[in-house]
N, C-alpha and C positions, 0 to 999 in steps of 0.2 A: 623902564618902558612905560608909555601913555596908554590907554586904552579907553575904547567905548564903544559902552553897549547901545544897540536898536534893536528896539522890539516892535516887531511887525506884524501888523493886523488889525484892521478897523472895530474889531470885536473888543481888543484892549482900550482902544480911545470911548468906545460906549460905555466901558467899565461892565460890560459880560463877562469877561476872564479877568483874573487878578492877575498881576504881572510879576509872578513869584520868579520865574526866570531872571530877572534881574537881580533880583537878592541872592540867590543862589551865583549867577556869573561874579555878583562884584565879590559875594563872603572866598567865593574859588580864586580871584585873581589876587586879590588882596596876597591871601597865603603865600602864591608864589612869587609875589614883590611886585606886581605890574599893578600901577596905579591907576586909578578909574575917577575921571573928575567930575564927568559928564554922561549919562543914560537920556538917551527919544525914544519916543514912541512916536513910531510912523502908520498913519494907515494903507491900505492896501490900494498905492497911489505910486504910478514909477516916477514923475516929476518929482515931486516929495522926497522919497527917496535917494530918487538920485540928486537931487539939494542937499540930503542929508550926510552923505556920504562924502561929496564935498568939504560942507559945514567941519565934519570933525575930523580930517585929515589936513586939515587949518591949523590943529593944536594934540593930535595926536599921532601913534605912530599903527595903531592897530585899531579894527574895529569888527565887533562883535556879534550877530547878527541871532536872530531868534525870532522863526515862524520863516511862512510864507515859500515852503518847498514841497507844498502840495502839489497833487496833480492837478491843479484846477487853473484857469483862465488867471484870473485875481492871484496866484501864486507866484509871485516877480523877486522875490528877495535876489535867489542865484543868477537870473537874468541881468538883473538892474547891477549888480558887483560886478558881473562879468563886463560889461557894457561902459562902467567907470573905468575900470582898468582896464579898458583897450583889448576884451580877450572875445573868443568867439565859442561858443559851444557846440561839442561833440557827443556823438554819443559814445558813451563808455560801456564795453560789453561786457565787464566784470559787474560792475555796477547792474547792468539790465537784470543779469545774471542774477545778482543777490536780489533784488525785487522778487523777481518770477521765483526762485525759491521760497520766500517768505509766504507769498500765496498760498504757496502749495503746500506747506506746512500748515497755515493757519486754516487749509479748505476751503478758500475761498478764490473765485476769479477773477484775475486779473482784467483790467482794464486796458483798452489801447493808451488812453492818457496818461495812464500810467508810466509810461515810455519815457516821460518828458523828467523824470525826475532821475532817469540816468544821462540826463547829458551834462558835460564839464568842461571845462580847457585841459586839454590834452596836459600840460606839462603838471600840475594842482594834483592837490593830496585830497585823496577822498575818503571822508572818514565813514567807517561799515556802520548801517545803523542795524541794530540786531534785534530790536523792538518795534519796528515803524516799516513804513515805506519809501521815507526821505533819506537817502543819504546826504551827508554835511560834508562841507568842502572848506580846506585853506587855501586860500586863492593869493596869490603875491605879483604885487604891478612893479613893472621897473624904475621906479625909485623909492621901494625896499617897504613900498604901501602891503600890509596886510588886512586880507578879511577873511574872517571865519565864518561862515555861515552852517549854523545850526539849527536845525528842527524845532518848532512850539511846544509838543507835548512834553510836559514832563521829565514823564518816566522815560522819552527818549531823550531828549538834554541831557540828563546827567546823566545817565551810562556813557554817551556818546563823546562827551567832555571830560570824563575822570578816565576811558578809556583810549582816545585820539588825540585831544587838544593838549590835556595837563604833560605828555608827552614830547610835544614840538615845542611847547613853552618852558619848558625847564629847559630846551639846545638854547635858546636863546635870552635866556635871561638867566642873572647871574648871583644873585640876590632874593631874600625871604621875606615876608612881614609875616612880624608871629606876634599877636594880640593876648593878654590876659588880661580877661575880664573879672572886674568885682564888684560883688554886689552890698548895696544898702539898704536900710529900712532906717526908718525914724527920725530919721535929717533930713529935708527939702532940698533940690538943686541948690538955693542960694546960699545954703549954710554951709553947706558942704564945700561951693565952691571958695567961701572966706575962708575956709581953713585952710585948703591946698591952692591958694591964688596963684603961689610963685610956683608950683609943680605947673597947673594949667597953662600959665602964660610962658613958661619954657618952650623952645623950638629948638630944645635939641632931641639928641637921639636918646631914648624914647620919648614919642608922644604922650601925651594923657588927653582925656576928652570925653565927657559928661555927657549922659543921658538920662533924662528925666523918664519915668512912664510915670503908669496912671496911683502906683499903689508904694515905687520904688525908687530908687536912682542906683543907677550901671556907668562904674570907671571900665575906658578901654586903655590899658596902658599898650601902645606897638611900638614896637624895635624892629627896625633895619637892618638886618644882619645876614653872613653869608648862608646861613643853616638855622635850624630851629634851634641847636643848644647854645648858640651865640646871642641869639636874640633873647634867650632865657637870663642869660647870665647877664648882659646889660636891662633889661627889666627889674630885677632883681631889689638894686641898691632901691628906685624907686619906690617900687611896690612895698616896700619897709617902710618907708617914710610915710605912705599913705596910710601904712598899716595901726604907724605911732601914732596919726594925731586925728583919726578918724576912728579907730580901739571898736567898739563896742556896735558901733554904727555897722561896721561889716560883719554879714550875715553868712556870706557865701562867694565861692567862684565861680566863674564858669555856668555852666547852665543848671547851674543849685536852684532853687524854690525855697522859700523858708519854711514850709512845711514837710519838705524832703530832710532839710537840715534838721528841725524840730524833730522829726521822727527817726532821724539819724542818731543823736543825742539822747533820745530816752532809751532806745536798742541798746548801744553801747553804758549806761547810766543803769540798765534793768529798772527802771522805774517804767510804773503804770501810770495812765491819766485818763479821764473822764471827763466827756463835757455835759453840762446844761447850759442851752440854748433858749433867747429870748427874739430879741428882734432879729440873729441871726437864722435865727428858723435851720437851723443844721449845717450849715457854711463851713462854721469850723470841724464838724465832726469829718465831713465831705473832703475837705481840703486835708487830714491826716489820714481819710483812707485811700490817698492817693497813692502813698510810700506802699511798695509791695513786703511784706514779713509787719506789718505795722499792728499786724493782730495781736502780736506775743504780748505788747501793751497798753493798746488801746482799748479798753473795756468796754466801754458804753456811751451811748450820746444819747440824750433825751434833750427832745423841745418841747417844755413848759411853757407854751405862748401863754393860759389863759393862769391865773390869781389862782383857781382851782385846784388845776394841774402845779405850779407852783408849791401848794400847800399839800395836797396829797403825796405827789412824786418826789419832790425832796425836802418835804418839812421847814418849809420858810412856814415862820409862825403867822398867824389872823392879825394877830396886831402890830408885827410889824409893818403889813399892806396896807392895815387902814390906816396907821400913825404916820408913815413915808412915803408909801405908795411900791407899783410895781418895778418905777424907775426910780432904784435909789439905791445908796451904797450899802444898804441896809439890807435893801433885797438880796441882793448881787451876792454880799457876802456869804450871807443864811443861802443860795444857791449853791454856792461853790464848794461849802461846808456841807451841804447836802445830798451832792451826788458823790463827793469822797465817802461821806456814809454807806452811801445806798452800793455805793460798786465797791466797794474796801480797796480801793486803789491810793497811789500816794500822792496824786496832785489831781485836782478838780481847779476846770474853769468853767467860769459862767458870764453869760453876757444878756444884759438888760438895756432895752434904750428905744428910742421914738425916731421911728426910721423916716416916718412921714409918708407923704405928703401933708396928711393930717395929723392931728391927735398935739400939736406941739400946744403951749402956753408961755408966756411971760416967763413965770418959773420954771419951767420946763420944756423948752424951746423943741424944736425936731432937729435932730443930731446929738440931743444930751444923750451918753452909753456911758452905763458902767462896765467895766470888766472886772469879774472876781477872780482870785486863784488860790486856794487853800495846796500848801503844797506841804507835805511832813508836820502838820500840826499849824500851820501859821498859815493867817488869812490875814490876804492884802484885797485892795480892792482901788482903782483906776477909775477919774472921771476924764471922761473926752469929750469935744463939742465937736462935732465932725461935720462940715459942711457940703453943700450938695444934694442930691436926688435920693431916693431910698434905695437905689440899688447900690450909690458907690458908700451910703452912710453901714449899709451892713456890709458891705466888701471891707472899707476900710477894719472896720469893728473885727472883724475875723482873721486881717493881718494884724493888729495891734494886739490883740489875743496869743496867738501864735508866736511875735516876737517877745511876749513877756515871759512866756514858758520857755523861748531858748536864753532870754539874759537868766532867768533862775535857774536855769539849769546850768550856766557857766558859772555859776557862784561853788554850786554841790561840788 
């Protein structure tokens, strides 16, 4: 089954409301196999609309609808569906009914215009909204057109869809899409893609299909199958394959974080860590007190911006500053080595570098970072040239820190 969403309301087209509704209808329809090729966004316009609704009954078999069953003038979405599919509105008195209750629970009075949001076509499935004012409706025209029209807010959407719609769509659809996600760090989209070309350009059952962000890259592998353990067990062979020739590069599943993973790994490993912090001014320490029990190893973080603090806080020697400077592998290391001291934990990193806009040189450009990590006695130490603005050169800095404490920790 085709489907498509419309999202309704001139507020979305100004970019006032983000249109999270749709991410949420299409990650919902997905699951239950109904495919989504096409999302609009309509303003609070019933020509428009009713074009739109046209438009994607051209190439689909269902359509989706979100906002615009308010009490108000400009509230057309249920009008404009009914009026495509040749139906007439009534008032429903169960419906009125659940309105004027809501009121009077939440103590507040009703409106007369409020009236307008219990009317329906008599024979249509009217879904209860138990959060709102608007009830949602699946409306169905006699050549087997469906439209669901749902509510804008929210928190009333999805009550209203995991409790009404996910129901009538499972009688009619017959089939699953079960997606697993994996995550990477340290390989760019285009390396990644030469390694697994022949999985990508595959069109069979399962898909694979890359996404880049700003810091990572996410494989979606999806299987077609009658049930979720179906589509596991054909996922499967693939995700092995991915697993063999991409090894080290995958960090994580699912909605993993590498610093949840990182904090994962020294829990289970009973190792302690420690950071000292330069150009990332506390990123990394921030980013492992995200993991909740992450105290049991996480010691300390200190940010040694200035030579001073440096020399004081963890004993980076005077001459190695003047001899190499604060941005040097010399620093970094005598850092990393230094807060292992200072916290008596078993692995310290540290991180030094010219984040910019200023401060860069010839020799020492903006985006040179080191990262140190003394971990059991042994200090290594990382040059990077990271390119970009100083917010994504310390972001980056703070993931590349973070992934090198989970490759050492897969080594222990």
């Amino acid at each position: 089954m085709k489907a498509e969403i419309i999202a309704v309301g001139t507020e979305l087209l100004l970019g006032d409301i983000l249109n999270t509704n749709a991410q949420f209808l299409s990650k919902e329809l997905a699951a239950l196999g109904v495919e989504v090729y096409h999302q609009t966004v309509i303003g609070d316009n019933e020509d428009r609309l009713l074009d739109a609704f046209k438009e994607a009954f051209k190439r689909c078999d269902m359509v989706i609808t979100s906002g615009g069953l308010g009490p108000t003038q400009d509230d057309i979405t249920k009008e404009i569906a009914a009026k495509f599919l040749g139906k007439e509105l009534t008032l429903n008195e169960e419906a009125l009914k659940d309105i004027e209750n809501y009121f009077n629970i939440t103590g507040r009075k009703m409106s007369e215009s409020n009236k307008k949001q219990a009317y329906f076509p008599k024979e249509d499935i009217i879904l209860k909204n138990n959060n709102g004012t608007a009830p949602g409706a699946i409306m169905k025209g006699k050549n087997g057109e469906i439209i669901i029209v749902l509510p804008g807010p929210p928190r009333e959407i999805i009550p209203m869809f995991k409790e009404g719609v996910v129901p009538f769509l499972k009688t009619i659809t017959d089939s699953t899409l079960y997606s697993k996600v994996i995550r990477l760090f340290g390989i760019g989209e285009s390396s990644m893609a030469e390694e697994i070309k022949d999985i990508l350009e595959s069109r069979n059952n399962p898909t694979v299909a890359p996404y880049a962000k700003e810091m990572d890259v996410t494989l979606r592998i999806t299987a077609k199958a009658k049930d979720e353990e179906e589509a596991r067990d054909i996922i499967k062979p693939v995700e092995n394959k991915i697993k063999e020739r991409l090894g080290e590069y995958i960090y994580g599943e699912g909605e993993d974080t590498l610093e949840e993973v990182v904090a994962r790994k020294l829990l289970q490993k009973r190792l302690t860590i420690a950071v000292a912090e330069s150009c990332t001014g506390g990123m990394i320490a921030s980013k492992l007190v995200n993991y909740p029990g992450v105290s049991e190893v996480f010691m300390e973080g200190v940010v040694t911006y200035s030579n001073k603090s440096k020399v004081e806080n963890l004993g980076v020697k005077v001459e190695t500053l003047e001899k190499y400077g604060a941005v040097s592998e010399e620093t970094a290391r005598e850092m990393a080595e230094g807060i292992v001291k200072k916290a008596g934990v078993d692995i310290g990193i540290s991180s030094t570098g010219i984040a910019g806009p200023d401060g860069g040189t010839e020799e020492k450009p903006v985006g040179l970072v080191y990262i140190g990590i003394c971990i059991r006695g042994k200090s290594m130490v990382k040059k990077l040239n990271i390119p970009g603005n100083r917010e994504r050169v310390r972001a980056r800095t703070t993931m590349e820190a973070l992934n090198w404490v989970r490759l050492e920790l897969n080594k222990l």
